[in-house]
C-alpha positions in Angstrom: 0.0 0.0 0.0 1.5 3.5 -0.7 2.2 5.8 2.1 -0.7 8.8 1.9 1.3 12.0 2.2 -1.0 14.3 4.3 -2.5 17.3 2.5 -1.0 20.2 4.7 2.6 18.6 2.8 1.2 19.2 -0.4 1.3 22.1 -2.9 -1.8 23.9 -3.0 -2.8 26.9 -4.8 -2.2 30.5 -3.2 -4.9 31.2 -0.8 -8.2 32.3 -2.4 -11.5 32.6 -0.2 -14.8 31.9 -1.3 -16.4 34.8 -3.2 -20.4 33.5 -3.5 -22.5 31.7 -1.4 -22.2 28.8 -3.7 -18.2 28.7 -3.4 -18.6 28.8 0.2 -21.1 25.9 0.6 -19.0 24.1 -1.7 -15.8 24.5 0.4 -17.8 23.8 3.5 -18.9 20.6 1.9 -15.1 19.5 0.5 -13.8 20.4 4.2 -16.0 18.4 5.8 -15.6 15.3 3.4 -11.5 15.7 3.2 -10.9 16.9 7.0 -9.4 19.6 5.4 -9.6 23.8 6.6 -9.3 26.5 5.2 -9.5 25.3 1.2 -9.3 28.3 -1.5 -11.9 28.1 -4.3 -8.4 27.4 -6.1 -7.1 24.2 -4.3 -6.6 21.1 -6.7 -9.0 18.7 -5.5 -6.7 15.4 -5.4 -3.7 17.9 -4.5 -5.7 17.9 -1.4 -5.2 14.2 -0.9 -9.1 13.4 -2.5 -9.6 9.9 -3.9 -12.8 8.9 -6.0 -14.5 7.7 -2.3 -14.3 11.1 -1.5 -15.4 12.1 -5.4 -18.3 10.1 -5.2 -19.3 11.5 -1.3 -19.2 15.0 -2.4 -20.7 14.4 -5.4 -23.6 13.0 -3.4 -23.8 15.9 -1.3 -23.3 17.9 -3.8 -26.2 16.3 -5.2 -28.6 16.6 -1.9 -27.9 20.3 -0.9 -28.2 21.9 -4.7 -30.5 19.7 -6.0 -28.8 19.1 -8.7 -28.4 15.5 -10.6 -25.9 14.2 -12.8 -23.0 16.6 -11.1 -20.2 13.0 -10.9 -19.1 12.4 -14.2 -18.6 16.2 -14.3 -16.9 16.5 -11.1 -14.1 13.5 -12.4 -14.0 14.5 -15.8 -13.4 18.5 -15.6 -14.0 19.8 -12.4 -11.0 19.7 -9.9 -11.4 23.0 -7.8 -14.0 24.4 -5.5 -14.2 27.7 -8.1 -15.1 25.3 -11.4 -17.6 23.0 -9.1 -19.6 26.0 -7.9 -19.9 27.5 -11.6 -21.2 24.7 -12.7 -23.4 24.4 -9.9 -24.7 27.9 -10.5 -25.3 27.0 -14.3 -26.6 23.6 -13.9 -31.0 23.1 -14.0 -32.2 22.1 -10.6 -34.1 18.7 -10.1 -37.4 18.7 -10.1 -39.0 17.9 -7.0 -39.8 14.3 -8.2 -36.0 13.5 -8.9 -35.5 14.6 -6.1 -38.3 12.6 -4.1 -37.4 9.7 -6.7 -33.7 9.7 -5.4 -34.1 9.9 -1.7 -36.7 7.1 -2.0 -34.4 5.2 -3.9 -31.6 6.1 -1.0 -33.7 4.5 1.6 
């Protein structure tokens, strides 16, 4: 198994705080998840010692607290800081209210 180098050893972007309520729900989220403080909008997400378990956690949180579907293959493919997550939260089409029931039924 390879040695996990902690994230405060690891290059991260200059400093940047979240701007919008968006970028700060976000961060709040990928602290939480990664045990991580104070992440800028412009932190690498796997710089910060992420893994897909952690991809596919805040993708489902993501998910629950925006309402939004279909945010995972985005969030691997494209999307590696806090800044480019929150954009495309703010320009993604909310689920309607029976995805949303549909997906928390399907949850339980």
């Amino acid at each position: 198994m390879a040695a996990h180098t902690p994230p405060e050893a690891m290059s991260r972007a200059p400093y940047c705080p979240p701007r919008t309520s968006t970028e700060r729900r976000v961060v709040a989220i990928w602290e939480s998840v990664l045990g991580v403080a104070n992440i800028g909008v412009h932190d690498d997400f796997f710089s910060l010692g992420a893994d897909s378990m952690a991809a596919v956690q805040i993708a489902n949180r993501v998910s629950d607290e925006f309402q939004i579907d279909e945010i995972f293959d985005e969030f691997l493919a494209d999307v590696t800081t806090a800044a480019d997550l929150a954009r495309r939260i703010d320009e993604a089409p909310a689920a309607t209210a029976h995805e949303v029931e549909s997906r928390n039924d399907d949850a339980q």
